[in-house]
C-alpha positions as a Markdown table, in Angstrom:
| # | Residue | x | y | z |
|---|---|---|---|---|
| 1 | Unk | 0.0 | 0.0 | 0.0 |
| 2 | Unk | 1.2 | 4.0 | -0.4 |
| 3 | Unk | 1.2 | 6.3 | 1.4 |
| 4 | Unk | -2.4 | 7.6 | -0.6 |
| 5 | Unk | -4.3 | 4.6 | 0.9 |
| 6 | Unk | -3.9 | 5.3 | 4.4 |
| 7 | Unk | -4.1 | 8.4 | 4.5 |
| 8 | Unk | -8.1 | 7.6 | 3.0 |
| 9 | Unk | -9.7 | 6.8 | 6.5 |
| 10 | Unk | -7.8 | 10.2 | 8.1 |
| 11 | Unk | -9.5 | 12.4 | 5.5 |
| 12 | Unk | -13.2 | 10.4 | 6.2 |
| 13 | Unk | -12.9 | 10.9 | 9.6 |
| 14 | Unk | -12.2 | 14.4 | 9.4 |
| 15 | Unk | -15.0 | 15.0 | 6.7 |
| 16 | Unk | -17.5 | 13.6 | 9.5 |
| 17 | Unk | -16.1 | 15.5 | 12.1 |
| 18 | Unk | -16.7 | 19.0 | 10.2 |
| 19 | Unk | -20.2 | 17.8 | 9.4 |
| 20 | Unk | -20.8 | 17.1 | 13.0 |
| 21 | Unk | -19.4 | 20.4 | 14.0 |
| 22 | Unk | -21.0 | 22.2 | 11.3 |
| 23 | Unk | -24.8 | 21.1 | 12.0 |
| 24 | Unk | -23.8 | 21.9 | 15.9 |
| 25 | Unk | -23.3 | 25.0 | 14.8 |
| 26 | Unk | -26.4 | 25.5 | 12.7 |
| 27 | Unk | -28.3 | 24.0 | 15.8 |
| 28 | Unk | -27.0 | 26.5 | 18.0 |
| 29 | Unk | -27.4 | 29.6 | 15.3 |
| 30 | Unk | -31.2 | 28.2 | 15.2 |
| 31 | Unk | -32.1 | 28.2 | 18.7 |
| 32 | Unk | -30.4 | 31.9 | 19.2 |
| 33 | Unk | -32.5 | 33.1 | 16.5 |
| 34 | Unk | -35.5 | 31.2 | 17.4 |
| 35 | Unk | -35.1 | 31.9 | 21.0 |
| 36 | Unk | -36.3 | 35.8 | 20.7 |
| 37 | Unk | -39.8 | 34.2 | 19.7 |
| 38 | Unk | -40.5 | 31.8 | 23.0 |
| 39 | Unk | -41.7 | 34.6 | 25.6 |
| 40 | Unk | -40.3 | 33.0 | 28.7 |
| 41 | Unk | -37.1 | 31.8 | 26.9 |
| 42 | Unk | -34.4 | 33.8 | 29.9 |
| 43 | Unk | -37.4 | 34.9 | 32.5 |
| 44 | Unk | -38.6 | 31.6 | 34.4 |
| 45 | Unk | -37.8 | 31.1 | 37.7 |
| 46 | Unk | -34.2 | 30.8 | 38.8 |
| 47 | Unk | -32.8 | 32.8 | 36.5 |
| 48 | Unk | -31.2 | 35.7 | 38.3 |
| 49 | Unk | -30.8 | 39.4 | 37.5 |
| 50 | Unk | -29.4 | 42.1 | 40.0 |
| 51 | Unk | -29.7 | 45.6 | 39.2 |
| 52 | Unk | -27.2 | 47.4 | 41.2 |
| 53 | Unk | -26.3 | 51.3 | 40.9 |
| 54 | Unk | -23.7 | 51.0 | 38.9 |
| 55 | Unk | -23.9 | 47.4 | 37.5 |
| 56 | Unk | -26.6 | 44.9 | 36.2 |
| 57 | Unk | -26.1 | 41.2 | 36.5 |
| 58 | Unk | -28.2 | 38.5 | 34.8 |
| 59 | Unk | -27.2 | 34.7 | 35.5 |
| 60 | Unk | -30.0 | 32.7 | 33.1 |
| 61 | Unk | -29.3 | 29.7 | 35.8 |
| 62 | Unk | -32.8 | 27.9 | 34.9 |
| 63 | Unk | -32.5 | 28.3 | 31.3 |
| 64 | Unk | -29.2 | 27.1 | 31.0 |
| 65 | Unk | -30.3 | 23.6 | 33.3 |
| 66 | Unk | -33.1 | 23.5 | 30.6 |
| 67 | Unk | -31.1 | 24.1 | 27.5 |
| 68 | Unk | -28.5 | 21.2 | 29.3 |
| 69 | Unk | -30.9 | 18.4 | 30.0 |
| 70 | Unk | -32.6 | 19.1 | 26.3 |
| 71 | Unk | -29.3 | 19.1 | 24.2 |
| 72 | Unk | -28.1 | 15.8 | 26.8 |
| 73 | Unk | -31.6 | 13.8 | 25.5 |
| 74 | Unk | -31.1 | 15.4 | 21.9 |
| 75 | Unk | -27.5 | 13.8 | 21.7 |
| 76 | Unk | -28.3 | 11.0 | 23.8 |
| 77 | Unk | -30.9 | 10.1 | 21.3 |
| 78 | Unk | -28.4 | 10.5 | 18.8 |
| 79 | Unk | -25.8 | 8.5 | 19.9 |
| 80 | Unk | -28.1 | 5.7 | 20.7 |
| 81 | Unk | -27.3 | 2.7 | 18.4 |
């Protein structure tokens, strides 16, 4: 064999991996586009926002857990074989 041969599964691997990353990344441009249209999308409870004099401060605690547990069943859906 040359050096062409093995260097066949490399390049198919990459390929994949740039798909992979490359719908994650549509997924995610989706969701921050989409997001502006679900009302309580960043206001339910737990998600924390301090107004201060000279500061704000908003930690989206609850949304984040929610976004978590749904992309962790998404991709454990996915990876189910």
């Amino acid at each position: 064999m040359n050096e062409k041969d093995d260097m066949m599964p490399l390049i198919l691997q990459l390929g994949k991996t740039l798909l992979f990353i490359g719908l994650v990344l549509m997924m995610a441009g989706a969701i921050m586009v989409f997001s502006a249209k679900i009302p309580w999308m960043g206001r339910l409870p737990g998600d924390f926002y301090f107004k201060g004099k000279h500061f704000s401060l908003y930690f989206p605690l609850a949304t984040g857990l929610l976004i978590s547990v749904v992309l962790t069943l998404i991709f454990w859906l996915i990876g189910r074989k």
